[in-house]
C-alpha positions as CSV (number, residue, x, y, z in Angstrom):
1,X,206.4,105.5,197.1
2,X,207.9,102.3,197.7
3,X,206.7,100.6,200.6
4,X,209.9,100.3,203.6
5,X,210.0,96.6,205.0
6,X,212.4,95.7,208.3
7,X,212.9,99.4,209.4
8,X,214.0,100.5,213.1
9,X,210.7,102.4,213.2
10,X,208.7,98.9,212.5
11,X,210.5,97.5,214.7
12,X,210.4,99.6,217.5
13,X,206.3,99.3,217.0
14,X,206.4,95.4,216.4
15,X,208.3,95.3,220.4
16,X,206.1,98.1,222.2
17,X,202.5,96.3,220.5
18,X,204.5,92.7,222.2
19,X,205.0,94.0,225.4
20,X,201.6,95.9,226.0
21,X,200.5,92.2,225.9
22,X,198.8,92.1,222.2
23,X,200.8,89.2,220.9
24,X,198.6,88.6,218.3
25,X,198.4,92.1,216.3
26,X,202.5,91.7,217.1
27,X,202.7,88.2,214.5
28,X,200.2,89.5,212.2
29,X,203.2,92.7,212.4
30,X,206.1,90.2,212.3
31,X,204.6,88.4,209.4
32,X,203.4,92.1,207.4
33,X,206.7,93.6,207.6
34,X,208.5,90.9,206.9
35,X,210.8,90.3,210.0
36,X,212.7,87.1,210.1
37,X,214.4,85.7,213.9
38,X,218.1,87.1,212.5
39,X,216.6,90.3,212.1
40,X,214.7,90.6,215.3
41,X,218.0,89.6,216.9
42,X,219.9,92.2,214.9
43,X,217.7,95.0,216.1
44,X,217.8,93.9,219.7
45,X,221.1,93.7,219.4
46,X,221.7,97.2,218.0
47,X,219.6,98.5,220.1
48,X,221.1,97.4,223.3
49,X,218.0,96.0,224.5
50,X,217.2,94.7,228.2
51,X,214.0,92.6,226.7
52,X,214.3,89.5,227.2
53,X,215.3,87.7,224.0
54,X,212.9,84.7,224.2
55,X,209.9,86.9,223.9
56,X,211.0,87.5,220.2
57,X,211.4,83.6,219.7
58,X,208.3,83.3,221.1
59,X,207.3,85.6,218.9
60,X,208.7,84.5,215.5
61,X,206.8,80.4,216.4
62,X,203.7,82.5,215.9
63,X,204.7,84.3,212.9
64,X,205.8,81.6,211.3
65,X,202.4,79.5,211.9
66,X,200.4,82.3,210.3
67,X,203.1,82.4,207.4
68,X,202.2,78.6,207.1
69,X,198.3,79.0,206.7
């Protein structure tokens, strides 16, 4: 079975493990299933979302340091 990257259900789990405060297992997420800042935004987006946008920038900085190491 191939393997789904970027779905709603992903998403949905990246955002609820980010706000329950566990930032970190939320990058190691981001960077796993292969979310880039567009897409985060797209979801948020689609979703109608009250979050507030800047946790998910906040988010993708510390993505994109563990994609660097």
């Amino acid at each position: 079975m191939k393997k789904q990257y970027r779905t709603t259900k992903q998403f949905l789990e990246l955002r609820e493990t980010m706000l329950n405060g566990n930032w970190s297992q939320a990058a190691l997420n981001c960077v796993e299933y292969g979310f880039s800042a567009k897409e985060l935004q797209d979801h948020h987006e689609a979703m109608g979302l009250e979050d507030d946008i800047w946790d998910y920038v906040i988010l993708v900085g510390m993505a994109e340091r563990l994609r660097s190491n």
